[in-house]
Each structure stands twice: as C-alpha cells, then as structure tokens.
C-alpha positions as CSV (number, residue, x, y, z in Angstrom):
1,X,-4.9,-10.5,-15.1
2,X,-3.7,-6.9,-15.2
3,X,-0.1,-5.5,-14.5
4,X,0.3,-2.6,-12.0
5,X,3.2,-0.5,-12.3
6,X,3.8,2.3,-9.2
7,X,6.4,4.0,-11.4
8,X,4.0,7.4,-12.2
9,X,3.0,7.5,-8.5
10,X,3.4,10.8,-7.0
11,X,2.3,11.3,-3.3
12,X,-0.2,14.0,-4.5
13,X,-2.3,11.5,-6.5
14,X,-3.3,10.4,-3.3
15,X,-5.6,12.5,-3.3
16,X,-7.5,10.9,-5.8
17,X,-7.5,7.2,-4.8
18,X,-3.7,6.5,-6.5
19,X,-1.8,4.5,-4.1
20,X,1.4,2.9,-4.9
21,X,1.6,-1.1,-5.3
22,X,1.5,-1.9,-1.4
23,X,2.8,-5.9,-1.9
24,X,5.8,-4.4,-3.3
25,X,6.5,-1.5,-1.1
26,X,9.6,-2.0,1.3
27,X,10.6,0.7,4.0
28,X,13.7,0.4,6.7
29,X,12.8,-0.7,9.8
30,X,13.3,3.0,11.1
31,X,10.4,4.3,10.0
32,X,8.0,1.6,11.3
33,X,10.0,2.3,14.9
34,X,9.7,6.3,14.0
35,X,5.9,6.7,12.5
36,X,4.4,3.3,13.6
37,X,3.5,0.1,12.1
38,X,0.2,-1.2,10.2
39,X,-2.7,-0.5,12.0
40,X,-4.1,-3.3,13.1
41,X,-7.6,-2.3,13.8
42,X,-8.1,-1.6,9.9
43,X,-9.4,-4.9,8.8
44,X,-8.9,-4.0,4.8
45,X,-7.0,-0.6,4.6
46,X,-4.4,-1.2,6.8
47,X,-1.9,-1.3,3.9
48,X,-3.4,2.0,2.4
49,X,-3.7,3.8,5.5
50,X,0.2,3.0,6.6
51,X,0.9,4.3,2.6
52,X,-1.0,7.7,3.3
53,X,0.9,7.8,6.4
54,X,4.5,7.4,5.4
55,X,4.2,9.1,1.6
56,X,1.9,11.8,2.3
57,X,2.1,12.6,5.4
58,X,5.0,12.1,6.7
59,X,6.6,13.0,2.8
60,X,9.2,10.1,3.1
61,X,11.3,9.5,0.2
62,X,10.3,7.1,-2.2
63,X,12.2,5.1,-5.3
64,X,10.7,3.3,-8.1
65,X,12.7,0.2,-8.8
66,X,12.1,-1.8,-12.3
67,X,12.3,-4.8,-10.7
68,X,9.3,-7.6,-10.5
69,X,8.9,-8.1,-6.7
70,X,5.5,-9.6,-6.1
71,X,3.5,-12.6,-8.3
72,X,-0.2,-12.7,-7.0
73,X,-2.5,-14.6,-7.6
74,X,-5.8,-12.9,-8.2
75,X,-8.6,-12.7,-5.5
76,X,-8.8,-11.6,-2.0
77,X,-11.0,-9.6,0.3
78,X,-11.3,-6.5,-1.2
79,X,-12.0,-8.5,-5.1
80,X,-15.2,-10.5,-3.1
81,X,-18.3,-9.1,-4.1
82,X,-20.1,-7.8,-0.5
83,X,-18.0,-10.5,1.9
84,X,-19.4,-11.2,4.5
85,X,-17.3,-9.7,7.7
86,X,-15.0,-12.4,9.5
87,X,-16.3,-13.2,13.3
C-alpha cells in the first residue's frame, strides 16, 4: 500500500510525469462546459490527459486540501502487467 499526497504538485512537474492524485481532483462544472470533459477515446489516460489540459494548459487554479477524499483499493488497468486490450 503506498500513500500519495498531491500537496507538492506544481503544474510544471508535468513535464516530468508528476500528475496530481486524479481520484481526488474536483473541478466546478464550468470548466468541463468551458475546456471540455474526459476524453473518451483515451482508453487509460483519459484522467491524465483532462489533468494536462485544465493545470497546464489551460493554467486553472488549483488548491491542495488536507483532507482524505479517496480509499482505493489497489489494482486496476494500468497496475496489470501487459493486459490484454478489452474488445
């Protein structure tokens, strides 16, 4: 198990493969009707890409709130080693 904190992320880290906690990442409704939604046609990296698009791109403001939002349980598609693509 491993705790992941976003409280050091800075949009420029980006860059380098830093990407804030996406499960706990909450934006107003605006800026999905403004800049778009996830992209659907990512079948893995739609969380990343919409990240890159709102905090880099677009340079929305972000807070860091000390707050437990998310409890996951570990797993999913990108933790399987080679899955095999859905049909």
């Amino acid at each position: 198990m491993r705790y992941y904190s976003s409280r050091h992320f800075r949009p420029w880290l980006a860059r380098f493969g830093c990407m804030p906690a996406h499960p706990s990442f909450y934006c107003r409704r605006a800026l999905f009707e403004k800049w778009g939604a996830y992209a659907a046609d990512y079948r893995i990296a739609a969380d990343h890409e919409l990240l890159i698009r709102l905090l880099v791109r677009r340079k929305i403001r972000a807070r860091y709130v000390r707050e437990v939002f998310v409890k996951m349980r570990p797993g999913g598609i990108t933790r399987a080693p080679w899955a095999a693509p859905s049909r």
